[in-house]
C-alpha positions as CSV (number, residue, x, y, z in Angstrom):
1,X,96.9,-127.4,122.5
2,X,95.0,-124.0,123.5
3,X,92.3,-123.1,120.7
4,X,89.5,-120.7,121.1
5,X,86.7,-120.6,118.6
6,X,82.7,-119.9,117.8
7,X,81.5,-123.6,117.1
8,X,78.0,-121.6,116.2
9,X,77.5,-118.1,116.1
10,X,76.5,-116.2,119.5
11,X,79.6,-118.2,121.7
12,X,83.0,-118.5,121.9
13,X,84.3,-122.4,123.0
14,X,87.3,-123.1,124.9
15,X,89.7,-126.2,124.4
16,X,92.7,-126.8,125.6
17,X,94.4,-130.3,125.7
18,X,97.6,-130.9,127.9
19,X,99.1,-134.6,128.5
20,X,96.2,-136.3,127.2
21,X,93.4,-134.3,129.0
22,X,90.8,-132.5,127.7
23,X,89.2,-129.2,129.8
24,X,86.5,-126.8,127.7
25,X,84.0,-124.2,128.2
26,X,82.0,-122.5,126.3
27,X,81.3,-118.6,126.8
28,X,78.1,-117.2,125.5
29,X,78.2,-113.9,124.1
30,X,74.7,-112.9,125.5
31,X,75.4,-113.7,129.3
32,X,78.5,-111.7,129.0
33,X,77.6,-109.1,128.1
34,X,78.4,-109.0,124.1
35,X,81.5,-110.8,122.1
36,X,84.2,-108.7,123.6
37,X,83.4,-109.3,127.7
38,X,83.0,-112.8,126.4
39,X,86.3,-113.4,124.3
40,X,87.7,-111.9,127.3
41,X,86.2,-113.9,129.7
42,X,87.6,-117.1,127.8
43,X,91.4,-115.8,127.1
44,X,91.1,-115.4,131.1
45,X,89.8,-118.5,131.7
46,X,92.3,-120.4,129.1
47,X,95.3,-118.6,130.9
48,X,93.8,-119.5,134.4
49,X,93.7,-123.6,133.1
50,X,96.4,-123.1,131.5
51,X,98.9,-122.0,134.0
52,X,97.5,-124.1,136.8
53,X,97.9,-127.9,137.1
54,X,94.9,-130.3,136.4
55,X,92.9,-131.5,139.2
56,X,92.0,-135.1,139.2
């Protein structure tokens, strides 16, 4: 499962779930720089986790 969302407003959260584990971060808009460096900080991030096996 790969979901991106804004769980309040000023952030975009990260969640993705593969084989039974859990990885998420969340993404501020105001460290970023504003909701688009931010949305884009967390597709790159999700496709980073994504495409790379889990650590222990």
């Amino acid at each position: 499962m790969l979901n991106i969302n804004i769980p309040w407003k000023g952030a975009y959260q990260v969640r993705i779930v593969r084989d039974g584990k859990e990885r998420s971060r969340l993404f501020s808009w105001k460290p970023w720089g504003g909701k688009g460096k931010a949305l884009n900080a967390a597709k790159s991030w999700r496709d980073h986790i994504w495409s790379t096996p889990y650590c222990k």
